[in-house]
N, C-alpha and C positions, 0 to 999 in steps of 0.2 A: 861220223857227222859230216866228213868233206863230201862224201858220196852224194850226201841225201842233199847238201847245199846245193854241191853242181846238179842235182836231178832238179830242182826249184827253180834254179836260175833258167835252167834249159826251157822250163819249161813255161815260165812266165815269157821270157824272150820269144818262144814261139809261139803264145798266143798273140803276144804284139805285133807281130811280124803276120801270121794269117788273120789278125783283126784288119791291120793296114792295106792289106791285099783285097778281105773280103769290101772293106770302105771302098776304097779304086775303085775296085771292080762294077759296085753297085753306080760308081757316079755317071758311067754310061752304058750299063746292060740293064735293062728292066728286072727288079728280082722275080725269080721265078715262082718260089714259094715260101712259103714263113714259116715255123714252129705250128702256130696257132694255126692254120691251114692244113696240117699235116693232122693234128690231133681234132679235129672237127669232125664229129661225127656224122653229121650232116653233108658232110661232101665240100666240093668246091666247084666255085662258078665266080670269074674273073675274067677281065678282059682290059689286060694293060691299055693306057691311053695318054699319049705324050701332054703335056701341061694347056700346049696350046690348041687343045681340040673339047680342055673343059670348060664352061662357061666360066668368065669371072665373077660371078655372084655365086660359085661354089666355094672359089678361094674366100670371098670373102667373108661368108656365111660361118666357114667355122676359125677364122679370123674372131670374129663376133661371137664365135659359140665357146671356144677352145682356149683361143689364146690371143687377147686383144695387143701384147707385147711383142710380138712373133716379130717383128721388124726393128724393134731396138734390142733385144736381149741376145745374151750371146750363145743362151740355149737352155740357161734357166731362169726362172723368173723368183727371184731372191725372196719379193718381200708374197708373193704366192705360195713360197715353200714356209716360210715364216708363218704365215698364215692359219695355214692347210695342219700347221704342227699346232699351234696354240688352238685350234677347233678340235683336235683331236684328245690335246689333253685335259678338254672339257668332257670327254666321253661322246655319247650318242655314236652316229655313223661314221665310220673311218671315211676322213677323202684328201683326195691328194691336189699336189698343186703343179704336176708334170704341163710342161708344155707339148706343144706340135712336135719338137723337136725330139723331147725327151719319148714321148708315144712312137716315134716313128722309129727311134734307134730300139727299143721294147718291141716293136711288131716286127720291126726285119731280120733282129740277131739273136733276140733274145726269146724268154716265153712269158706268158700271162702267170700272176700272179705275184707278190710281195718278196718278203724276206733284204735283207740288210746285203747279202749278198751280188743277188741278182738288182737291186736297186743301183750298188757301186759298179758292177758294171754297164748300165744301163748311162750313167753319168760317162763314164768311159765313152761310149760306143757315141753319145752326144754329143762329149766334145770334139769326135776324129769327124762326124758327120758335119758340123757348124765348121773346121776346117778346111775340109777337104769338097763337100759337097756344094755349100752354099744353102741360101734361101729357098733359091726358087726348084733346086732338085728336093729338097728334105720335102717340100711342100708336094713337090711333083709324085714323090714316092708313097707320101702317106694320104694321098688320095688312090693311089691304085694299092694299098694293102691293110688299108682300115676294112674291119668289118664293115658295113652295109644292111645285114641283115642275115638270115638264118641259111650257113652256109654261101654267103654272098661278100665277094671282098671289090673295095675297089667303087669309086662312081658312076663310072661306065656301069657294070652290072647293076649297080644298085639303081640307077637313074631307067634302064631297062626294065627293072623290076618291075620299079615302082609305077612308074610313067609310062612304059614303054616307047622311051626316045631317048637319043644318044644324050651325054652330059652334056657334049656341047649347045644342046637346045633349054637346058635348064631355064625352067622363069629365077625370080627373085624369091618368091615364096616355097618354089619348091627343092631349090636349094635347102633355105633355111628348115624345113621340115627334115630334111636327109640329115643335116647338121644338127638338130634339133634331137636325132634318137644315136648317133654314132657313141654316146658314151653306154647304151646297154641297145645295140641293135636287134637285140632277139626279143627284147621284151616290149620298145617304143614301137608304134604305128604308128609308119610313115606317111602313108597312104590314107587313112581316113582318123588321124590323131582326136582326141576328144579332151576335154577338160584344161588342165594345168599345160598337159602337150600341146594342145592345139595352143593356147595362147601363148608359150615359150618360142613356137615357131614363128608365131606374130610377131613377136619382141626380136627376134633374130634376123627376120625379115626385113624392119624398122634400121635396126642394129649394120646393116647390110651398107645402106646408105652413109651412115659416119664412118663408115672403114673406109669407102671411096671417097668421102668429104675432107677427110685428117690424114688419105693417106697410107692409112697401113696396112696397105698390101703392094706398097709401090717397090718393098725389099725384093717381089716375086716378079715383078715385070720388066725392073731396070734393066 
């Protein structure tokens, strides 16, 4: 049994140690690829883009779509996961109550998909990210490694997709339509949304406005 103790310790100690490394690493090298990019079958088309060359009514749009706490919370949103639990054990559709944060340490380190496992490290990888990173890079990173759309990661590529113009020309509305499909980008149109979509992107749009009015996106510019 001492064997297999010392095998455990080693080997937790070493994921902590190449976690801490791969965090650093990431707070000033652009990541290069993700899990979920690697297993896409559909390819990949990205085009890293430093913060300050995305419009601000991108940040603010999924501020407003995603996570309206992103600037007071310290990477989880308490009474969202509270939430997110007691709708679930009403039945119907499973949904969750992950932040920006939480989504971004999930798309950089981790892969798509649930389990009790991969959730606790996702909480992990959350907290080293809100320490070490900060706001405005966690923000910075999860606009260039969210899906976008089919085979398309990142605002930059999606903003070309869709628009064909860099992010940094983003209107307000066409933000909020980008923001509008990132939580299932293969299946939302961006581009010419209809019904429920189109007017979610309206309300996001709207929505766009009280995030500069209150504020909460001032965590990513200070």
């Amino acid at each position: 049994m001492r064997w297999l103790t010392r095998f455990l310790l080693y080997l937790v100690g070493g994921f902590i140690v190449l976690s801490l490394l791969l965090v650093v690493l990431f707070k000033f090298v652009p990541v290069p690829v993700t899990a979920t990019m690697l297993m896409d079958e559909n390819g990949i088309t990205k085009d890293w883009t430093s913060l300050s060359n995305i419009d601000r009514s991108m940040v603010a749009a999924v501020i407003a779509a995603e996570d309206g706490k992103f600037c007071t919370h310290d990477g989880f949103d308490r009474e969202a996961i509270e939430n997110a639990i007691r709708r679930n054990a009403e039945g119907g559709r499973i949904r969750g109550g992950s932040t920006i944060s939480q989504q971004t340490a999930k798309n950089v380190f981790l892969w798509q998909g649930g389990g009790y496992f991969r959730k606790g490290l996702e909480a992990w990888f959350t907290f080293l990210i809100e320490q070490i990173w900060g706001k405005r890079r966690i923000m910075e990173v999860y606009l260039n490694v969210a899906e976008t759309g089919i085979g398309t990661y990142g605002v930059e590529a999606g903003a070309r997709r869709y628009f064909n113009i860099s992010a940094g020309s983003l209107s307000r509305l066409q933000a909020a339509r980008m923001a509008a499909a990132l939580p299932l980008p293969k299946e939302r149109s961006v581009k010419n949304p209809g019904g429920w979509l189109a007017r979610y992107g309206n309300t996001i749009s709207a929505r766009i406005g009280v995030v500069g009015r209150d504020g909460l996106d001032t965590c990513v510019y200070d």
